[in-house]
N, C-alpha and C positions, 0 to 999 in steps of 0.2 A: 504494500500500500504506500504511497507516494505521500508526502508533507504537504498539506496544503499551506503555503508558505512561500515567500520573496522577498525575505528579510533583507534590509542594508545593515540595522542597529542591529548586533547581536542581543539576543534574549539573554538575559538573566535564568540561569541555569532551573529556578523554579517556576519560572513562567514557561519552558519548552514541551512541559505535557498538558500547559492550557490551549498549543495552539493544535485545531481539527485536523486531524488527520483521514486519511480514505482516499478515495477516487476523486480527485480533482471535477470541479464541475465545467464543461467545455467552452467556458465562454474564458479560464485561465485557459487551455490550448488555444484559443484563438489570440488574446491576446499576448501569450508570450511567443507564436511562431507570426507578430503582425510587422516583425522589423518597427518595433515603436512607432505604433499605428498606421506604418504603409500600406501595410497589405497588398495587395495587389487591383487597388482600388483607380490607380489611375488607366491600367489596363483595362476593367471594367467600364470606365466610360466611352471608351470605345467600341463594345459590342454593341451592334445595333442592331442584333436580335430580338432583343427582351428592352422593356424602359426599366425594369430593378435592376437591383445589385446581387453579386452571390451572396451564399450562404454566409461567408467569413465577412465578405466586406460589408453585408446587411447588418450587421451588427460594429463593425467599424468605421464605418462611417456617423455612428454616433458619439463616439468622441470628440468629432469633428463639428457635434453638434446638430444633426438631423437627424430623422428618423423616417423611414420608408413609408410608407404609408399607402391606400387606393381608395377610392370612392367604393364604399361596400354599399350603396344606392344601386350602386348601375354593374355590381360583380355578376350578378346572375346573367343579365341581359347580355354581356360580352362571352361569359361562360356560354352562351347559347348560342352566339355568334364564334363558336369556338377562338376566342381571342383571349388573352390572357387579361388580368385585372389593369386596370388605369393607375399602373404605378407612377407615383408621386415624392417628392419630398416634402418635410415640413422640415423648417431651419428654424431654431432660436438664437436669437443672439447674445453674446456676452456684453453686459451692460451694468457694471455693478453700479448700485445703488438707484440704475433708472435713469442714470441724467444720459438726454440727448439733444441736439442743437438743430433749430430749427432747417440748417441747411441740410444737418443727417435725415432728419423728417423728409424731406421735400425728396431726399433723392429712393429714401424707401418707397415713400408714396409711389413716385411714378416707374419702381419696379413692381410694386404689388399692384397695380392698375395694367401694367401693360403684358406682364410676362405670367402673373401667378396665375392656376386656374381658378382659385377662389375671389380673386379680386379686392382681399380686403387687408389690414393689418390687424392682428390678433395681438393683445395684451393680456400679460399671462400673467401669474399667481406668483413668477418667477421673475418679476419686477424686470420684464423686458418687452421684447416684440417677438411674434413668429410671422414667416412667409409660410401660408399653405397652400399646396399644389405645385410644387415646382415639378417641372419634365425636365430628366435626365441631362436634355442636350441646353438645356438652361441656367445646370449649376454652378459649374464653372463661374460662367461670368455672374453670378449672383457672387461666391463669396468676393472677386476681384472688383465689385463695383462698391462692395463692405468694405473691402481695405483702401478704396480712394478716398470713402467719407470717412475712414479713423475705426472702422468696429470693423470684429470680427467675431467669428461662434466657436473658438474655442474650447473649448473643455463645459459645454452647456449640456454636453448628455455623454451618456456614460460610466463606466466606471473612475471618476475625478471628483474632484473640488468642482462643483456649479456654480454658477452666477449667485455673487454672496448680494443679498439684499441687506438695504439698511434705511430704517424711518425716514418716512419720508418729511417735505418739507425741511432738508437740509440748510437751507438761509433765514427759518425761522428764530433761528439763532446761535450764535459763534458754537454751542455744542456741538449741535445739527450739522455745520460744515465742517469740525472736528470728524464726527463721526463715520461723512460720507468718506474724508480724505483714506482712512481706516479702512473702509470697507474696498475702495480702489487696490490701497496696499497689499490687502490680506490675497484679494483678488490675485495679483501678479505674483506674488507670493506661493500663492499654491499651483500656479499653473505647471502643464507639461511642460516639458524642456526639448522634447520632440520637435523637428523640424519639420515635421511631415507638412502639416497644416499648408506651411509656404509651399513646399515642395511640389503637393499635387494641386490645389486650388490657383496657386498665385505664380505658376512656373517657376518657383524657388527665387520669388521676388519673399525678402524675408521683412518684417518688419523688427526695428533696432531691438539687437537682442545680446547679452555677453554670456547668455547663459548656454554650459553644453546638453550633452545631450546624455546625462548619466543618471538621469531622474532622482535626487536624491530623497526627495521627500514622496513621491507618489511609486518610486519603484520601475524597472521593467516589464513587471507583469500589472503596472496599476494598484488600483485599490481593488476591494473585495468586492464593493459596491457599490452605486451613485454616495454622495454626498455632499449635505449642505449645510451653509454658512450664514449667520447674520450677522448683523451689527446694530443692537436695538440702545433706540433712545428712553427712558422710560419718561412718565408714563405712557406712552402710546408702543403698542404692542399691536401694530397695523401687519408687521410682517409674520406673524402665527410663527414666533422662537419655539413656541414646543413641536414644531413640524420639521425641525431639524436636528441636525447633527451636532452640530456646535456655533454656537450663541455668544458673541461677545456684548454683553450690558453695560452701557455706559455710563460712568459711576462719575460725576463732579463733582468740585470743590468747590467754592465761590463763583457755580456759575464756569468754571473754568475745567476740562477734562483730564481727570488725571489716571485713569485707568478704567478697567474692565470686568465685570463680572466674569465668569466665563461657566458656560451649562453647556452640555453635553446628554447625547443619546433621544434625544426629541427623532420622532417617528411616526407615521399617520397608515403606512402602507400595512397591508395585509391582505391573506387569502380567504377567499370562502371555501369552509368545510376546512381548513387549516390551523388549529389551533392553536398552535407552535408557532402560528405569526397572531400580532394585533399592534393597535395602535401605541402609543406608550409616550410620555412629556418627560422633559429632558431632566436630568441632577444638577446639579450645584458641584462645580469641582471646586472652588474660590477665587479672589480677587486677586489681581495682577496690573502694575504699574502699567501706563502705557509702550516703557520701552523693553519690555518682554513681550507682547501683544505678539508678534512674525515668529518668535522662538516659540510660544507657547502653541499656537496656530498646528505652525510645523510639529510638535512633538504631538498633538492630538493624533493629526492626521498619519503620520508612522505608526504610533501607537495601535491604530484601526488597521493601519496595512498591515502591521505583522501579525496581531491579534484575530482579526477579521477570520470568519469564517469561507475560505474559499471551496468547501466542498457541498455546501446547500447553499443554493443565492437567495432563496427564501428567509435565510437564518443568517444570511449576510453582512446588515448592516450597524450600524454604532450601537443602537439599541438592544441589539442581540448579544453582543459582546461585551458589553457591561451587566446583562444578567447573565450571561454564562460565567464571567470570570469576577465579577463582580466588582462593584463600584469604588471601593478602594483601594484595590489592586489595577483596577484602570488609572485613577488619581495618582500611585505611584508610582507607575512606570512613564506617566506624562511628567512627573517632577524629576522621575529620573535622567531623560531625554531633555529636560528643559535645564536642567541642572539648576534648578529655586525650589524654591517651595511655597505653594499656594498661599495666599493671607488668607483669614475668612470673609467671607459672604459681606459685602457694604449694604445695606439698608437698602430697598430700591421697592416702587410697587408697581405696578400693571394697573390702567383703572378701563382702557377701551381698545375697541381696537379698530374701529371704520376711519375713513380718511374724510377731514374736514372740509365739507363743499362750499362751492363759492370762493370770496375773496378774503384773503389774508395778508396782512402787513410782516415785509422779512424786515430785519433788523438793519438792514442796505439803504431803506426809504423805498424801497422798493415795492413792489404789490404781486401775489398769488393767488391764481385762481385753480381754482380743483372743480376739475370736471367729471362729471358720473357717466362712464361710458359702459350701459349694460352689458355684461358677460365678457366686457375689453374687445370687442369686436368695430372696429371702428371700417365701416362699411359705407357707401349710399344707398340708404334704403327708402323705400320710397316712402317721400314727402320729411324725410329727416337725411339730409347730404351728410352724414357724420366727416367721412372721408374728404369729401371737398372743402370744410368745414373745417376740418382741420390743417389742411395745404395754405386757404386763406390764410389762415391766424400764421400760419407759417411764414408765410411772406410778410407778415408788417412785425411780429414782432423781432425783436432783438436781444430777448433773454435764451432761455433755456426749455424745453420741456422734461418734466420728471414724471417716469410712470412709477407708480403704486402697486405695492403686493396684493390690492384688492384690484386689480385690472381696471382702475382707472388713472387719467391723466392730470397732472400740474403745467399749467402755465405759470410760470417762474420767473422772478424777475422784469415784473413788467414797468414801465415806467409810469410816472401817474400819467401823463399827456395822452397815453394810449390803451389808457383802462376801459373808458367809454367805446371805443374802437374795436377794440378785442371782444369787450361781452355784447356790443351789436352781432361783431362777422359769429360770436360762438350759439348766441338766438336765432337767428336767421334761420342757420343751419340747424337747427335742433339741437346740440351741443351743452345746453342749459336749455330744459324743462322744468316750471314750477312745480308741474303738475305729477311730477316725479316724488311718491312717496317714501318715507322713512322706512317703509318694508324696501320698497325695490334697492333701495342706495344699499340695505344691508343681507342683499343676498348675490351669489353668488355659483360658478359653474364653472367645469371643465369642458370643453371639448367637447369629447367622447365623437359618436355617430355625427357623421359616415363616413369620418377619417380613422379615428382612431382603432388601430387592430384588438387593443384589449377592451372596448366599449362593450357589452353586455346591455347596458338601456341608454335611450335617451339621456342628455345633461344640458348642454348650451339650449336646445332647440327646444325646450318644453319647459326652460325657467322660466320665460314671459311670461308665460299661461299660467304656471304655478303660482307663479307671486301674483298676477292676479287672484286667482282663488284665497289665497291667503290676507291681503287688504279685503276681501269679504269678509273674511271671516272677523278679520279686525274689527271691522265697521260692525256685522252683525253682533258684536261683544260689547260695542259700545266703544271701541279704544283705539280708532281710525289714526292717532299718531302714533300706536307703541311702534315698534319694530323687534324682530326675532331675530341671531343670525341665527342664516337659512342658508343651506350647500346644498349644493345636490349634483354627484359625481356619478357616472356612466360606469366604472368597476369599482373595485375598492383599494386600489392602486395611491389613491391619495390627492390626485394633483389641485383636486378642487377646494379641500382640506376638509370634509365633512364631517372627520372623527375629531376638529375642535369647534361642531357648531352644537349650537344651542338643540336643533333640529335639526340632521343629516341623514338625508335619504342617497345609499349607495346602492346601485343597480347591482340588479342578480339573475335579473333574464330580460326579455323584451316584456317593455310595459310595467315592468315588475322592480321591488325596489324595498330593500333594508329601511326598517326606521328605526335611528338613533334619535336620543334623547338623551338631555341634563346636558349639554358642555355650559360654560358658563361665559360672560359678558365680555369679561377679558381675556380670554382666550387660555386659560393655566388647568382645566378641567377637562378628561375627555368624556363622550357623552355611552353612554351605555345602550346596546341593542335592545328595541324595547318589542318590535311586530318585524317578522322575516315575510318577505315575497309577497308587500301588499301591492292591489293595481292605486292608480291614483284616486278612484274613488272612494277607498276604503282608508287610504293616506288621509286625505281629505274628512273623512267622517270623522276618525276621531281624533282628528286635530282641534273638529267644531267641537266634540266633547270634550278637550282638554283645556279646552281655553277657556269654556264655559267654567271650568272648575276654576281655570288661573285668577279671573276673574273676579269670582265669588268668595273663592280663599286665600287669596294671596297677601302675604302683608304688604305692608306700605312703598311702592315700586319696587318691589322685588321683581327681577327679569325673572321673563319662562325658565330659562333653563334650570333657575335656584330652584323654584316654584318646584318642579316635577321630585328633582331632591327632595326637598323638605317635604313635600307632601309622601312620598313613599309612592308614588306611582312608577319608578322604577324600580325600588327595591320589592315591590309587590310581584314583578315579572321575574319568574325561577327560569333561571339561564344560567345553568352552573359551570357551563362550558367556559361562560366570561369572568372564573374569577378572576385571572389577572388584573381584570377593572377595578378591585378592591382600592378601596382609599386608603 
């Protein structure tokens, strides 16, 4: 039986029977025979048999930040027409903390207008953009027209560091752009060291780099599993820290920043009928000075590489390996590698976590507008130009845009003279809606159908309609301003984040769909399965009977999701399979 293992740091003699051993899982043979992610993926784009990728490069090309994908709408109908499925790419980009420049705007725009087959830009969970629909004979020049406006996609899928999010509203104050600088560093910091990326997208056009190619911190064979990073300001806890890996908390002094919480093992993914995986909200390792912040980073993420389970990728990720080996002996071998020793935990709370719409004063003199862009899909739809709407405002302004971990946008930066200006062209276009309720601003959706290959039900395309039903239901309670958060994700993969909503409905077949219950307001609670494989009208039914109850019994603003706690409506549901959920 083979090591599952790709150590740089030698292990500590009693950590070498923590780390799994067995049959290697084949996605380490793919990437340890990938020549540090080449593969033989430039080859590939020259078959012009098939619009996919092979077997090895389909999954290598995700490092690179895409993922393969085809219209599962129209598979049948080409299956009949004996033609193979309408393979596609979908690219995300690397964009830590969100900020982009209205001229990077303008030139995404008019790639996702002329070349995607979706035609739109997608704002994701992962406080960036994706292109969906790209064709084969079109990527190339997608990532080379990325590296003329300054981005690139990176290490945004994969087994790597992802695009580290970090609070948004960065010039709200000297913190704020403290913490974005942070989240840029931590970023290039963890990146590969691989030249591939230049090599086969860019014709080994490279951008400025002194780093070689010996991976030191992510390894030859990678990490075990995806992994992610934030950089949260508190109290706002917009970016869901317990949905990741490692969490740096920004801890001030007078107003001035002088170090980092640091939490670890936050996790949302899991399997149905899987037991041995579930959701799970991250530890407390402790606090650390700012200028340990890259040493500390780095030592996590080894720690994960050697640690890491590479023989079940189900059982893969940070969370797994700190209950397997446990949480102290993770914290020591991070202080090992960092060579400090943690301080304790600074004082810090959590009180919300939606991004504040409208206008807002940065500390520049400047002004910020935050726009509610449903499910981050920034489209022309008809009688609302979102897309056009946003190319406008692109042109006259002369700050910044900042996307949000809830898949909307910041106009940043604006000047007073042009505030008037900006929220005409963002009205016009539909862009600002009054009529846009406290439920819709606080829900939320993946993807899923009829791109996504692990989709199971509907997500993006039947939130509209849900949140309607739900401002019904609101209204018929009597309580037409409260708001829930509300998810609702196509598998239980995570990406929508439903295991920290208040109410998270995770699909499990067509039409059909998990309901969780109890997560709590600011995001630190996950919610507990409460009714498996309901259709939406049975979702819907006793959502009216629970709100009826919230209602009636609840004490003085207490949110749904405390409400169903404290009332015992979830510990009333015998589901012994979830005790992990135990508090």
């Amino acid at each position: 039986m083979s090591t599952a293992t790709t150590t740089t740091n030698a292990l500590p003699a009693e950590l070498e029977e923590l780390v799994v051993s067995g049959k290697l899982a084949d996605n380490e043979r793919i990437k340890g025979d990938s020549q540090l992610l080449r593969g033989t993926i430039s080859e590939d784009l020259d078959v012009p048999l098939t619009g996919g990728f092979g077997s090895d490069n389909f999954q290598l090309i995700r490092f690179h930040g895409m993922y393969q994908q085809d219209d599962r709408d129209i598979r049948a109908e080409r299956a009949e027409q004996k033609l193979e499925p309408l393979h596609t790419v979908m690219l995300r980009a690397r964009l830590p903390g969100g900020v982009i420049s209205p001229t990077q705007w303008l030139a995404i725009d008019d790639f996702a207008g002329s070349t995607t087959h979706a035609g739109s830009i997608r704002l994701t969970t992962r406080q960036t953009f994706q292109f969906h629909g790209v064709l084969k004979r079109d990527i190339k020049s997608m990532h080379q027209m990325l590296n003329r406006i300054g981005i690139d996609s990176i290490a945004t899928a994969g087994d790597v560091n992802r695009n580290v999010l970090c609070t948004a509203n960065p010039e709200q104050s000297e913190l704020h752009s403290e913490a974005y600088e942070w989240a840029k560093k931590i970023s290039e910091h963890l990146l590969p060291h691989t030249r591939a990326y230049a090599e086969i997208w860019l014709d080994g056009e490279k951008v400025e780099s002194t780093k070689a190619e010996d991976e030191p911190i992510l390894g030859t064979n990678y990490l075990p599993r995806k992994f992610k990073t934030t950089v949260v300001v508190p109290p706002h806890n917009d970016v869901d820290l317990h949905a990741n890996d490692l969490n740096f908390v920004a801890i001030a002094d007078n107003g001035k920043l002088v170090g980092f919480n640091v939490l670890v093992g936050g996790g949302l993914a899991m399997t149905h009928g899987d037991h041995a995986t579930y959701p799970r909200t991250a530890d407390e390792l402790g606090f650390v000075p700012l200028a340990d912040t890259l040493t500390v980073a780095g030592a996590v993420v080894t720690t994960q590489r050697d640690l890491g389970n590479r023989v079940n990728r189900k059982n893969a990720k940070t969370k797994y390996t700190i209950d397997r080996i446990g949480l102290d002996v993770f914290k020591q071998e991070v202080e090992r590698r960092a060579e400090l020793s943690f301080e304790p935990i600074r004082a810090y709370t959590l009180t919300g976590r939606g991004d504040a719409f409208g206008w807002t004063a940065g500390i520049d003199g400047k002004h910020n507008l935050t726009l509610f862009i449903e499910n981050g899909r920034v489209f022309d739809f008809p009688n609302k130009p979102l897309k056009a709407g946003m190319a406008a405002i692109a042109k006259r302004h002369n700050g910044e845009f900042r996307l949000t971990a809830n898949q909307n946008l910041i106009v940043a930066g604006v000047d007073s003279a042009d505030k008037d200006a900006i929220e005409t062209l963002a009205r016009q276009h539909g862009l600002i809606d009054d009529n846009h309720s406290n439920q819709r601003k606080s829900a939320m959706a993946c993807v899923s159908l009829p791109t996504c290959p692990l989709a199971m039900a509907e997500a993006e395309r039947v939130l509209p309609q849900y949140v309607d039903r739900l401002e019904g239901l609101l209204a018929k309670h009597g309580i037409p301003e409260e708001a829930i958060i509300f998810r609702v994700t196509g598998c239980p993969n995570g990406c929508g984040r439903a295991m920290l909503a208040e109410v998270g409905l995770v699909g499990k077949g067509p039409g059909k769909y998990n309901l969780h219950l109890g997560g709590n307001f600011n995001g630190t609670r996950i919610p507990k399965l409460y009714q498996e494989n309901m259709t939406e009208d049975a979702l819907f039914d006793e959502l009216d009977r629970l709100f009826g109850r919230w209602v009636s019994e609840r004490n003085d603003g207490e949110h749904f999701g405390d409400f169903v706690v404290r009332a015992g409506v979830i510990a009333a549901v015998v589901v012994p399979k979830l005790d992990f959920y135990a508090e």
